[in-house]
Short mmCIF file of the C-alpha atoms (twelve columns), coordinates in Angstrom:
data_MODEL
# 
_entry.id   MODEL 
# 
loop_
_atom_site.group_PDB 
_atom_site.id 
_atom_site.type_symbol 
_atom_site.label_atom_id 
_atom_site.label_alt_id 
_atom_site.label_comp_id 
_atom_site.label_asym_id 
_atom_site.label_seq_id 
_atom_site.Cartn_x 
_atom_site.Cartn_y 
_atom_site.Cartn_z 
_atom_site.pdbx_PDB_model_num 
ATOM 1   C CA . UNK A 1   19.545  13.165  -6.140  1 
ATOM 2   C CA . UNK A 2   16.326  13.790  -3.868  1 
ATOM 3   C CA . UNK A 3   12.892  12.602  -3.108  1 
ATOM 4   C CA . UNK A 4   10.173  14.733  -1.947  1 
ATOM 5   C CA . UNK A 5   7.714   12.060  -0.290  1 
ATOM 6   C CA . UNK A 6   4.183   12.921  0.798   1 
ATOM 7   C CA . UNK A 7   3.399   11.547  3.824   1 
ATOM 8   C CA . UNK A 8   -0.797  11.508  4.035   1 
ATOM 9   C CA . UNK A 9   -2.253  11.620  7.359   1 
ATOM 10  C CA . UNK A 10  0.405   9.652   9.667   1 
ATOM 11  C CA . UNK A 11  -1.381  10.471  13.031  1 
ATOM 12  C CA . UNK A 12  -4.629  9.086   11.898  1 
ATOM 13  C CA . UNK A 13  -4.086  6.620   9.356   1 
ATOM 14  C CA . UNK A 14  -0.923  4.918   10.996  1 
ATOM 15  C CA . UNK A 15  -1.742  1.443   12.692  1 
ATOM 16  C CA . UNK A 16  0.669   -2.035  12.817  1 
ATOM 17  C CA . UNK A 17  3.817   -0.289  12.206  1 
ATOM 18  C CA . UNK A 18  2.902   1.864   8.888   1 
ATOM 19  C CA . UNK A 19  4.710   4.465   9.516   1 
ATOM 20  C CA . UNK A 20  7.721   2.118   8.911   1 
ATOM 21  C CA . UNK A 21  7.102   2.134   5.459   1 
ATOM 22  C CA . UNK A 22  8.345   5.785   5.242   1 
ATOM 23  C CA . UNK A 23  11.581  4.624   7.413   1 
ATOM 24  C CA . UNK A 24  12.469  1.950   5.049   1 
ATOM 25  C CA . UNK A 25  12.151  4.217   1.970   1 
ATOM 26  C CA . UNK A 26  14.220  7.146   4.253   1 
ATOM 27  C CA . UNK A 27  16.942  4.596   5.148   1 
ATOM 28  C CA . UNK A 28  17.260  2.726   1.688   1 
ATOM 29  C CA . UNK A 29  17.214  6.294   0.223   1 
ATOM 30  C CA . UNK A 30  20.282  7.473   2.097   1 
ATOM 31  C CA . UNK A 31  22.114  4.332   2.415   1 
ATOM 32  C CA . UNK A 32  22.780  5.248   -1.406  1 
ATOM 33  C CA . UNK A 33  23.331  9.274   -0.867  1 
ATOM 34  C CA . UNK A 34  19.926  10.122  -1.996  1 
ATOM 35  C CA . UNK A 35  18.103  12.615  0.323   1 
ATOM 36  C CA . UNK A 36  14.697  12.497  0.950   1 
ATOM 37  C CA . UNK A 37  12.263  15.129  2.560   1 
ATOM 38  C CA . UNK A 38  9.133   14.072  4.331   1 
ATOM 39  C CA . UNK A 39  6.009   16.453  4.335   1 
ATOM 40  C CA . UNK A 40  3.767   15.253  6.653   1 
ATOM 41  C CA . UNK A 41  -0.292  16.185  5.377   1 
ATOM 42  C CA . UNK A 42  -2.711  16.667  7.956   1 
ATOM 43  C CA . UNK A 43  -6.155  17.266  6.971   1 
ATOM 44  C CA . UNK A 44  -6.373  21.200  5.848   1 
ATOM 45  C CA . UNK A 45  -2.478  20.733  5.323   1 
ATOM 46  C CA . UNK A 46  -1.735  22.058  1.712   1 
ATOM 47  C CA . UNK A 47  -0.436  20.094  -0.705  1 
ATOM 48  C CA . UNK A 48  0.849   21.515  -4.659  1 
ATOM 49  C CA . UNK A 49  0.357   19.662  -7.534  1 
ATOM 50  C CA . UNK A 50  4.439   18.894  -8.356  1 
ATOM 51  C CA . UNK A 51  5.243   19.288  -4.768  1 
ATOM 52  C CA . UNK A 52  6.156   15.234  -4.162  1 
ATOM 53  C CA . UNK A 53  7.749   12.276  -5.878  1 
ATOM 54  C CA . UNK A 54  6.109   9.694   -4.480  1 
ATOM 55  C CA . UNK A 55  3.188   9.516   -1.658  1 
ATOM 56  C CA . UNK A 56  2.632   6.864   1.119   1 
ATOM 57  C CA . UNK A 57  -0.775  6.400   2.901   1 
ATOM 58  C CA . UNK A 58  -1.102  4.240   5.518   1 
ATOM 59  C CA . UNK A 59  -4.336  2.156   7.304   1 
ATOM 60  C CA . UNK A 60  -6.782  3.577   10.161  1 
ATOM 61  C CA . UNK A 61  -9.968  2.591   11.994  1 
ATOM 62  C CA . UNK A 62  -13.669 3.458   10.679  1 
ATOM 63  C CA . UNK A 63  -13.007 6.363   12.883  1 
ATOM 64  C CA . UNK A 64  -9.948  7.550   11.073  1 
ATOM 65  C CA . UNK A 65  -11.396 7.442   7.579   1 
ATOM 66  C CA . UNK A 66  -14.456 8.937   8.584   1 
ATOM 67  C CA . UNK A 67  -12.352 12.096  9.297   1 
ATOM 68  C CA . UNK A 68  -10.009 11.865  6.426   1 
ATOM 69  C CA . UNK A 69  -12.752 11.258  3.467   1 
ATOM 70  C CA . UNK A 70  -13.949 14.637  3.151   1 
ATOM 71  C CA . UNK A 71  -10.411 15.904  3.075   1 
ATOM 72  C CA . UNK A 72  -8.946  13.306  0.364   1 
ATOM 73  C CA . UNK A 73  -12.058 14.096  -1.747  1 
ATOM 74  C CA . UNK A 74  -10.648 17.806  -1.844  1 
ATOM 75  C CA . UNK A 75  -7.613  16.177  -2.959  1 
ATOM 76  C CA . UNK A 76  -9.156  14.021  -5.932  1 
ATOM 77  C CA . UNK A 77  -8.180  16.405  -8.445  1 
ATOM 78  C CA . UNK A 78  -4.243  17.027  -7.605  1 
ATOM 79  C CA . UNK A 79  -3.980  12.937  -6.765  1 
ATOM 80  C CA . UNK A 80  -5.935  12.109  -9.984  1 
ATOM 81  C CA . UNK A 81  -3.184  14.324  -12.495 1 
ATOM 82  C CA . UNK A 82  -0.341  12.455  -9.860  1 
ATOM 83  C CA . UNK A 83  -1.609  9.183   -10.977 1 
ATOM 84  C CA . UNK A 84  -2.061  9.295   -14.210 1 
ATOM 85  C CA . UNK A 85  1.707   11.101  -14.768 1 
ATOM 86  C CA . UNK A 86  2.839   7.939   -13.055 1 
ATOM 87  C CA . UNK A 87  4.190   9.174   -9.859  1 
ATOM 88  C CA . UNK A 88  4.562   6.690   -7.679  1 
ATOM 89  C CA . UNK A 89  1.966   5.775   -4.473  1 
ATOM 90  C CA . UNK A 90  1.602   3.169   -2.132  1 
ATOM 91  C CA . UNK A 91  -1.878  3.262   0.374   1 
ATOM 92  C CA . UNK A 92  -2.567  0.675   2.453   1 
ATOM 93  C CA . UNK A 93  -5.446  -0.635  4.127   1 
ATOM 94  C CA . UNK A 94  -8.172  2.139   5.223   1 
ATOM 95  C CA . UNK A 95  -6.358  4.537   2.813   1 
ATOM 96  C CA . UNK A 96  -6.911  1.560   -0.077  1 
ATOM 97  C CA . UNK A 97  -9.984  1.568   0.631   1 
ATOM 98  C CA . UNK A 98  -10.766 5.070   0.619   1 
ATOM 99  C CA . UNK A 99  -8.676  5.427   -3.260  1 
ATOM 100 C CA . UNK A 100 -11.620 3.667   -4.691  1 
ATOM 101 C CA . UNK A 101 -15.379 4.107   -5.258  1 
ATOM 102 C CA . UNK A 102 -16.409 3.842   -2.023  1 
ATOM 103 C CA . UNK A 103 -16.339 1.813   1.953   1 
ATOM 104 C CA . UNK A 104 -19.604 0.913   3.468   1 
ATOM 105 C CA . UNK A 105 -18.987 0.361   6.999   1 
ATOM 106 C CA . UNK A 106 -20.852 -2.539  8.871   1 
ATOM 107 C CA . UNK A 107 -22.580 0.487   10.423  1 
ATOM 108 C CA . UNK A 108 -22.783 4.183   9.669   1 
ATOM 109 C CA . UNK A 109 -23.205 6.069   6.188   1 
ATOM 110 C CA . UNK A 110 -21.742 4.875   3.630   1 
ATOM 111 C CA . UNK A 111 -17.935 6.812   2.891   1 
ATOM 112 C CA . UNK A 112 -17.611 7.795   -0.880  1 
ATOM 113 C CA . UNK A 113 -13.736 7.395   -1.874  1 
ATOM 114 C CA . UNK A 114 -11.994 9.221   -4.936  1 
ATOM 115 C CA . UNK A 115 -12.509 6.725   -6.952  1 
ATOM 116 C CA . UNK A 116 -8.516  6.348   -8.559  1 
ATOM 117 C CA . UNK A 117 -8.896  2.591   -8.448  1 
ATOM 118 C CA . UNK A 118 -11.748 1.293   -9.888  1 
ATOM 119 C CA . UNK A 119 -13.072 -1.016  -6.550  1 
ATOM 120 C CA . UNK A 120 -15.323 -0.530  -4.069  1 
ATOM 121 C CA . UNK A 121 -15.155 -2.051  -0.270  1 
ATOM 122 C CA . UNK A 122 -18.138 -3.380  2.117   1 
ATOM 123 C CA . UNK A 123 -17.772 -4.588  5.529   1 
ATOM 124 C CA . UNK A 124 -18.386 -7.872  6.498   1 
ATOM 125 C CA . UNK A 125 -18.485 -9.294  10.124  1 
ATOM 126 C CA . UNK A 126 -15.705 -11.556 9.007   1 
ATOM 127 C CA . UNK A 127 -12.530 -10.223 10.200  1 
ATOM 128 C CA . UNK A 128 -9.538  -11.214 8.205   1 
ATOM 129 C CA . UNK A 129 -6.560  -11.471 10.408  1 
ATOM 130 C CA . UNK A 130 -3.377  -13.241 9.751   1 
ATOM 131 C CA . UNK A 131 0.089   -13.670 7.798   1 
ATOM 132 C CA . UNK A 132 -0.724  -13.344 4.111   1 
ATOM 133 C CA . UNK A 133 1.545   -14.400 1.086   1 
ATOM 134 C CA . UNK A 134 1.492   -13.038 -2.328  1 
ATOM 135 C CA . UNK A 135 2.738   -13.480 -5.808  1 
ATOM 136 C CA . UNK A 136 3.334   -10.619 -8.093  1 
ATOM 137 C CA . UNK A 137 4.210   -10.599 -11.554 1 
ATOM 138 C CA . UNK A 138 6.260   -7.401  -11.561 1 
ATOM 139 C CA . UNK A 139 8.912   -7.543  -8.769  1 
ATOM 140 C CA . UNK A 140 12.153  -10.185 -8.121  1 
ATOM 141 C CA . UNK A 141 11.692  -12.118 -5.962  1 
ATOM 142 C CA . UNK A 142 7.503   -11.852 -6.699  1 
ATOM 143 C CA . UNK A 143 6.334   -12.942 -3.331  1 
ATOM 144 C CA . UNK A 144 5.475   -10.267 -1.041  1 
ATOM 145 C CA . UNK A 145 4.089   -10.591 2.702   1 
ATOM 146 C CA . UNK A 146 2.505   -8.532  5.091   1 
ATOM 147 C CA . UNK A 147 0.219   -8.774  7.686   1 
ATOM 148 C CA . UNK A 148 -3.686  -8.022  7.249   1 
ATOM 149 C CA . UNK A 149 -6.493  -7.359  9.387   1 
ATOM 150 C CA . UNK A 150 -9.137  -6.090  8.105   1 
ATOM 151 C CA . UNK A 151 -13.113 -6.527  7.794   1 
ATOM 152 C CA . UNK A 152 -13.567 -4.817  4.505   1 
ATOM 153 C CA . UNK A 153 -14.255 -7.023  1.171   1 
ATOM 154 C CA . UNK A 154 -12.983 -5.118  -1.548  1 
ATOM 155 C CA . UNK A 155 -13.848 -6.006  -5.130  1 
ATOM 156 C CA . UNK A 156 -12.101 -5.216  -7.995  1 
ATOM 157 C CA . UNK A 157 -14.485 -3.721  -10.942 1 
ATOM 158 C CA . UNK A 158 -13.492 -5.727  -13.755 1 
ATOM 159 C CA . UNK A 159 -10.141 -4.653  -16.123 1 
ATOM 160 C CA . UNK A 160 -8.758  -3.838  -12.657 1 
ATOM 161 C CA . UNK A 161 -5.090  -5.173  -12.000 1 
ATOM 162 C CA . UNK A 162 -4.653  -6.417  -8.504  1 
ATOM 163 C CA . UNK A 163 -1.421  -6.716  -6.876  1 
ATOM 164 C CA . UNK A 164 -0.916  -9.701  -7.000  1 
ATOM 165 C CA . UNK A 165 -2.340  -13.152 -6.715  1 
ATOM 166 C CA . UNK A 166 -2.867  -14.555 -2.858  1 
ATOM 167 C CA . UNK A 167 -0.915  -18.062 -1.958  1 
ATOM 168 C CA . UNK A 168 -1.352  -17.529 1.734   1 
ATOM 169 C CA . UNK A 169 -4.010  -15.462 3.984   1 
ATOM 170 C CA . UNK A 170 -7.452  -13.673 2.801   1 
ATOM 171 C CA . UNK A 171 -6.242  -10.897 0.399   1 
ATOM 172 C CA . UNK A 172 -8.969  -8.384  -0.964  1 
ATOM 173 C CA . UNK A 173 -12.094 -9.909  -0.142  1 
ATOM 174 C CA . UNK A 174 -10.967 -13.973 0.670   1 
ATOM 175 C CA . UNK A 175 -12.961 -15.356 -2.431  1 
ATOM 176 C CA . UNK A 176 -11.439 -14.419 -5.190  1 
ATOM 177 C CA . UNK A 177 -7.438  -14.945 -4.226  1 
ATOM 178 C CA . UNK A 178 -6.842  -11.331 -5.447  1 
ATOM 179 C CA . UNK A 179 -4.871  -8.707  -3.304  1 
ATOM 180 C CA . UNK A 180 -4.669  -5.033  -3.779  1 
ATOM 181 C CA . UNK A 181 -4.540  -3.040  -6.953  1 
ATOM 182 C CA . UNK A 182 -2.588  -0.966  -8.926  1 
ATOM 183 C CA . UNK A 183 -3.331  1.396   -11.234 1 
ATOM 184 C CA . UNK A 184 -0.424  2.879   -13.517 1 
ATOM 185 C CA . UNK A 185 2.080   3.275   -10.771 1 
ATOM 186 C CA . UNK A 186 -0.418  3.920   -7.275  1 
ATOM 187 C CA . UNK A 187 -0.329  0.669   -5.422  1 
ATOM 188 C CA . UNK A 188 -2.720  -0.392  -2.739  1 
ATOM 189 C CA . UNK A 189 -3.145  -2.794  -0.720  1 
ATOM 190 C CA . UNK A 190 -4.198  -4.371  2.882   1 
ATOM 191 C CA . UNK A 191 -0.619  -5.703  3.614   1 
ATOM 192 C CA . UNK A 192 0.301   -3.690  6.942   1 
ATOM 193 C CA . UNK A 193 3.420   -4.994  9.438   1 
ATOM 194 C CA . UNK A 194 5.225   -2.665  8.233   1 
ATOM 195 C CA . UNK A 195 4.969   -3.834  4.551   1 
ATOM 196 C CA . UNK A 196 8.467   -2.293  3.185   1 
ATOM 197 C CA . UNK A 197 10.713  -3.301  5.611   1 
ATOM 198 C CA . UNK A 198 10.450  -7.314  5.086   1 
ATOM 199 C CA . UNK A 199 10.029  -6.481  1.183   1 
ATOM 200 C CA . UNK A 200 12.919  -4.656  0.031   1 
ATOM 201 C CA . UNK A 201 12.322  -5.212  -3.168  1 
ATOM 202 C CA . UNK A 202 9.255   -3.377  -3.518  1 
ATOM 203 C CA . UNK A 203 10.455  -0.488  -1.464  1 
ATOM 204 C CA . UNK A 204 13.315  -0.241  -4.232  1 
ATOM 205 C CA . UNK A 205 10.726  -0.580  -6.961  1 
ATOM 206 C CA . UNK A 206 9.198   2.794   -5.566  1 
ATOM 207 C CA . UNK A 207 12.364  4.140   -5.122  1 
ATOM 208 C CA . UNK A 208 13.661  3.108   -8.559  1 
ATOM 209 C CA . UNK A 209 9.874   4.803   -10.525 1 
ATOM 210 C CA . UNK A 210 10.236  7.986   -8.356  1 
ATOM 211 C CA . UNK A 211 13.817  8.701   -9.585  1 
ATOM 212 C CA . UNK A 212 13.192  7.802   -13.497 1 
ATOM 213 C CA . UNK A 213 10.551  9.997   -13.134 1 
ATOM 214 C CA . UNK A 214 12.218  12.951  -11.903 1 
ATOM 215 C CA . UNK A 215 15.484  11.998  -13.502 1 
ATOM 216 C CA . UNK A 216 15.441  9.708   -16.003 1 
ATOM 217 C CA . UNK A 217 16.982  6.212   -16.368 1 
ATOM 218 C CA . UNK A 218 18.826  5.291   -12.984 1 
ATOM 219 C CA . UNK A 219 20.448  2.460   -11.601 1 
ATOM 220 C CA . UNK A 220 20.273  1.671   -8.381  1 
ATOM 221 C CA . UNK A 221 23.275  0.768   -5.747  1 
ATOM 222 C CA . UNK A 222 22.844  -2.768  -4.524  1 
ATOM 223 C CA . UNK A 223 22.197  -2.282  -0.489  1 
ATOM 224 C CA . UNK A 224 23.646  -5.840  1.785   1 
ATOM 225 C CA . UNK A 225 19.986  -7.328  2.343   1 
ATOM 226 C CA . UNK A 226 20.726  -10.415 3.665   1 
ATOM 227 C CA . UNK A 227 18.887  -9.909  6.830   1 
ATOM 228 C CA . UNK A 228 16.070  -7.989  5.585   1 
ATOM 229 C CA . UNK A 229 15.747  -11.356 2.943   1 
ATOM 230 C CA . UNK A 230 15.908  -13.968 5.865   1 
ATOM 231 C CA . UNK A 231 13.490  -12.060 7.600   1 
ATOM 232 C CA . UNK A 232 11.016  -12.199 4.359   1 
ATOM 233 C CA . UNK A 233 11.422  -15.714 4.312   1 
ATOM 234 C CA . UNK A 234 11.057  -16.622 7.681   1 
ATOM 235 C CA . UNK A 235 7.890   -15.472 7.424   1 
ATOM 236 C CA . UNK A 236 7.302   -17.555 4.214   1 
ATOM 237 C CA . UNK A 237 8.073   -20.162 5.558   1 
ATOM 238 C CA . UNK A 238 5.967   -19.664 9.256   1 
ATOM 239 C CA . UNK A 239 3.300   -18.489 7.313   1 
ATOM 240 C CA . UNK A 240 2.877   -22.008 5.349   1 
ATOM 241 C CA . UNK A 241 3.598   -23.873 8.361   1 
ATOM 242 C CA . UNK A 242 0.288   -21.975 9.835   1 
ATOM 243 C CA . UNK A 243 -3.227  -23.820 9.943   1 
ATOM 244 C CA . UNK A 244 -4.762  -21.092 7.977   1 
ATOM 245 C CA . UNK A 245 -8.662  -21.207 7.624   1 
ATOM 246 C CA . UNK A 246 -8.221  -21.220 3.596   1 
ATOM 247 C CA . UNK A 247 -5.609  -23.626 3.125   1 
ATOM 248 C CA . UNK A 248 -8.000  -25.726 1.804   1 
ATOM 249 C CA . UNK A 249 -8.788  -23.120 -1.293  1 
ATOM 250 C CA . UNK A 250 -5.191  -22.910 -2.217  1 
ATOM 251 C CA . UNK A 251 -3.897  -24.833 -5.003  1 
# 
């Protein structure tokens, strides 16, 4: 078997370790004798509709997206008929932002996204940095963690699924205890650090959707993830041992 993964702007869009998340999904991949080819999409860069299995987008600075928003807009189209076949995505951060309606900066015009996820993002001058915990309802085990910092509130237009539900850290906007989105099978959030290496269960999750949707059922071979899981839950438990500023919120 083999995966064709998109790769979206890693130059730009590639801060606290996000380009990890395509060496997790390489290694896991071939650890199990699936190969995997990475095209790597600059801006201008072509990219065919049916050309990729599954698409990873990682975070940047104001900067970054500034550069990159005309060019995904060209792309709405192609990633538009990708989502709704169910091909699997992950964007994080900047790129997140940038897959909904739109990202007001604190300063500067306002960015219009390609609206995929129904959400739009304003900056505040609160900057949201930190360990953050999640529980999903999808994946075993459901937490997931990352690391966030961002200054962007993103709100979820209602009927929107988020990720999952925040235990620990700020999430999407630190009000409402939601964090990311996902629509059919693209998933975004704000969890950088790099997000699939300390959640190996979500990187199979992608894994799994890309190959049932170029092959049809598959099982996957159990990988020895002992470390990777005392890793995860290291950071559980440093996480809750943290004096976070919303501890008090969290029931």
């Amino acid at each position: 078997m083999k995966l064709r993964i998109a790769h979206l702007y890693p130059r730009l869009m590639n801060i606290y370790g996000d380009r990890g998340n395509i060496q997790a999904l390489e290694y896991r991949c071939h650890q199990r004798g699936i190969s995997t080819l990475i095209n790597q999409i600059r801006p201008q860069d072509s990219l065919k509709p049916g050309s990729f299995d599954l698409l990873f987008a990682g975070g940047g600075q104001d900067q970054q997206q500034l550069i990159i928003a005309q060019d995904l807009r060209q792309r709405k189209k192609l990633l538009l008929q990708a989502t709704q076949q169910g091909i699997p995505m992950l964007v994080i951060c900047g790129s997140y932002q940038l897959f909904g309606h739109y990202f007001q900066p604190f300063q500067g015009p306002k960015l219009k996204g390609i609206s995929l996820i129904n959400a739009y993002t304003i900056a505040s001058k609160q900057r949201k940095i930190g360990n953050i915990l999640i529980k999903t309802n999808f994946l075993q085990p459901q937490t997931l963690i990352g690391f966030e910092n961002h200054s962007g509130n993103t709100f979820l237009e209602t009927g929107t699924q988020p990720l999952g539900k925040v235990k620990l850290g700020f999430g999407n906007n630190g009000q409402d205890k939601t964090e990311g989105a996902r629509v059919n099978n693209l998933f975004g959030c704000y969890l950088h650090g790099s997000l699939l290496p300390k959640n190996p269960h979500f990187a199979d999750y992608l894994i799994q959707l890309a190959l049932e949707k170029k092959y049809g059922s598959v099982k996957l071979k159990p990988l020895n993830d002992q470390l990777e899981y005392q890793a995860h839950q290291q950071i559980i438990n440093r996480t809750k041992k943290l004096n976070h500023p919303l501890l008090k919120y969290i029931s």
